[in-house]
N, C-alpha and C positions, 0 to 999 in steps of 0.2 A: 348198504351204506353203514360207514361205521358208526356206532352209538354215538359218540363224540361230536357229527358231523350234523345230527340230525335235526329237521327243525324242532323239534321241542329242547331237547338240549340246549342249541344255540339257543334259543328264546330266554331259558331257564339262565343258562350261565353269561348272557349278555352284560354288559356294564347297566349300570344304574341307568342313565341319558337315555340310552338306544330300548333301554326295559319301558323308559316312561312315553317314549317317543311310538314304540308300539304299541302299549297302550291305549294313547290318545288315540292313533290311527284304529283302533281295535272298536274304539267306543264309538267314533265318526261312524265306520263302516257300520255299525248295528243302527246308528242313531238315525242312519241315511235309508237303512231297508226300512225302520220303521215309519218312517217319512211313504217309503214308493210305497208300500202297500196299504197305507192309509190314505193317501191323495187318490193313488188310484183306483181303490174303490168309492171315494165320496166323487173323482170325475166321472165314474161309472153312472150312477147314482144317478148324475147331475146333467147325465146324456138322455136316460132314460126317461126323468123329469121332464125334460124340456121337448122329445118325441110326444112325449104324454100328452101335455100341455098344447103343445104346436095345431097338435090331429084335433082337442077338443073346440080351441077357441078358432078353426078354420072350420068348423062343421056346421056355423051359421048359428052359433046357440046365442039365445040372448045375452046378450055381456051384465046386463045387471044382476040376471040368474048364476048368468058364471061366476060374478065376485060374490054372491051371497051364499051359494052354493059350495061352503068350504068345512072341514069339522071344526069343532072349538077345541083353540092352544093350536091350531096350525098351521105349522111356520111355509111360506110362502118361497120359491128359490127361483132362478134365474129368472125365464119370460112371462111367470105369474107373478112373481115379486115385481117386476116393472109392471106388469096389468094393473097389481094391483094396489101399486101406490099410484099409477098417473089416474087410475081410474076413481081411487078416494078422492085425491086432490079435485078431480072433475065435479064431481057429485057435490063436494065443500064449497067451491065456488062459482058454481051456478044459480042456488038463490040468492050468490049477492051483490054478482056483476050481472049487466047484460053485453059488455064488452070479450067477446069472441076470441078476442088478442090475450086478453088478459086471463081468461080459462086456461087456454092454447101453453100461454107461456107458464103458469103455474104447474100446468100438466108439464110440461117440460121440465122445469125441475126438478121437479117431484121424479121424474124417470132416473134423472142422470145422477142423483143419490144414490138412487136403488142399484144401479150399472157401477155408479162406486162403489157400494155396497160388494156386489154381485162381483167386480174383481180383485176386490181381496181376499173373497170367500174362495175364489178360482185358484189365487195365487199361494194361498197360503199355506206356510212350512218352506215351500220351493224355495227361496234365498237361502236355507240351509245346505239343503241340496248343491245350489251353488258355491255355496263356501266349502263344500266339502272337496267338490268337485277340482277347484282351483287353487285349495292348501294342501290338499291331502301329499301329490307328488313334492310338495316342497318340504314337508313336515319329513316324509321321506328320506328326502334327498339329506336333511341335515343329520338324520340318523346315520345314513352311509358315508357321512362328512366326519362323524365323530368315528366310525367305525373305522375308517382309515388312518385317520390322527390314532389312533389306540396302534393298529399294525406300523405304523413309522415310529411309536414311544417302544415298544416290545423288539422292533430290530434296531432299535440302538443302544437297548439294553442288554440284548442276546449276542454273547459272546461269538458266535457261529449262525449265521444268517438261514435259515430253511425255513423252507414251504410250512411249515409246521409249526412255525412260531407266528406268521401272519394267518395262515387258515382260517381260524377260528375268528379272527377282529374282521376278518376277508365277508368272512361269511356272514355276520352278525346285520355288516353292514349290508348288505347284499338282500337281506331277509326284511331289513327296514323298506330298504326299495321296492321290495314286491309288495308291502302291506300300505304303503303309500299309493302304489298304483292299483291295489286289490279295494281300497276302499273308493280311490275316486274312476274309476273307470265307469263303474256301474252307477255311481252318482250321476256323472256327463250323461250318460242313453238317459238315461230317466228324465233327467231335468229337462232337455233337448223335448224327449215325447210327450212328458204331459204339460210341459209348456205349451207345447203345439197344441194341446187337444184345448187347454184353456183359452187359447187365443182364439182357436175354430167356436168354440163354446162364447163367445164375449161379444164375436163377431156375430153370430147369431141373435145374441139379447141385442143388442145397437142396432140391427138390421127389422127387429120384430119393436122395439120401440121406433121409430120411423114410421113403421105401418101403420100401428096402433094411432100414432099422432095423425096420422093422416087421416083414417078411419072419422077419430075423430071432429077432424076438423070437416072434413065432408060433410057430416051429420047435424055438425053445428050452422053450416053454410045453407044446408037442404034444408034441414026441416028446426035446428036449432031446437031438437027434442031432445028425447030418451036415445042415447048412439046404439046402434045393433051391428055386428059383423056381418 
């Protein structure tokens, strides 16, 4: 390839617009891997947590053991975060009602913070991802917009029309298109996967608070004591 034609060259000798235009798409694309590889390890994390959690509080261990049972400064995440706010909330309002409903429903709200809570923690960064995902080709596209307007300004100032007087505005633009499509491409798979994994994950806390409230409410039905799994 000739020196002239190359991409650092082009990159180097681009117009001003099309320099800033990849740029931006340069910082998107770094700004977007460090988004996947930070979410994806904290969903990792947040899979493992919640297997952890699942296996202990199905193994019949006394639930007031299991919320006391924690170290100190330790932050609580998905279906122990719900344990363990519908379970404070329980314990809070038990010496002061004896109405069952009124437990029941405070435990419920108490869950469905913690579940807001629990998917923003899931969601979060991901709308960048999105936005990269769905500006990046436009951001692009405007680069390869000005790089063409540049080759129609240069062949009608070029006395003699050749390949060789558009090439280079050809190419510039051309190289905007691929950085436009190189930074959102792998934004779309990512966003698409660990969207899915946080919905499978969310699905899980909503389906394990349900039990729990049931749990609950059995115990308060039966024996109206201390509830045990």
């Amino acid at each position: 390839m000739n020196d002239s034609m190359s991409i650092p060259h082009l990159i180097m000798n681009a117009s001003l617009v099309v320099q800033l235009v990849m740029l931006l798409l340069l910082a998107a694309s770094v700004a977007s891997w460090v988004v996947i590889f930070q979410r994806s390890f904290a969903l990792s994390r947040a899979r493992k947590a919640q297997k952890a959690f699942d296996e202990r509080f199905w193994s019949g261990v006394d639930l007031n053991e299991l919320y006391r049972d924690v170290p100190d400064n330790y932050e609580a995440q998905g279906s122990e975060h719900v344990f363990r706010a519908g379970f404070r909330e329980f314990n809070r309002l038990m010496p002061k009602t004896r109405s069952s409903e009124a437990v029941l429903d405070g435990v419920q709200r108490s869950q469905r913070v913690a579940l807001s809570r629990e998917e923003d923690s899931l969601n979060d960064k991901l709308t960048l991802l999105a936005t990269v995902a769905s500006a990046s080709p436009y951001i692009g596209l405007f680069g390869t917009v000005w790089g063409i307007m540049g080759s129609f300004q240069s062949l009608s100032m070029a006395q003699q029309a050749t390949l060789s007087t558009v090439a280079p505005w050809i190419a510039e633009a051309l190289v905007a298109t691929a950085m436009g499509l190189f930074a959102a491409i792998p934004a779309v798979i990512f966003y698409n996967r660990l969207s899915s994994i946080a919905s499978r994950l969310l699905g899980e806390y909503e389906d394990f608070a349900e039990e729990f409230h049931s749990i609950l409410h059995r115990n308060l039905q039966g024996r109206g004591g201390n509830p045990a799994a």
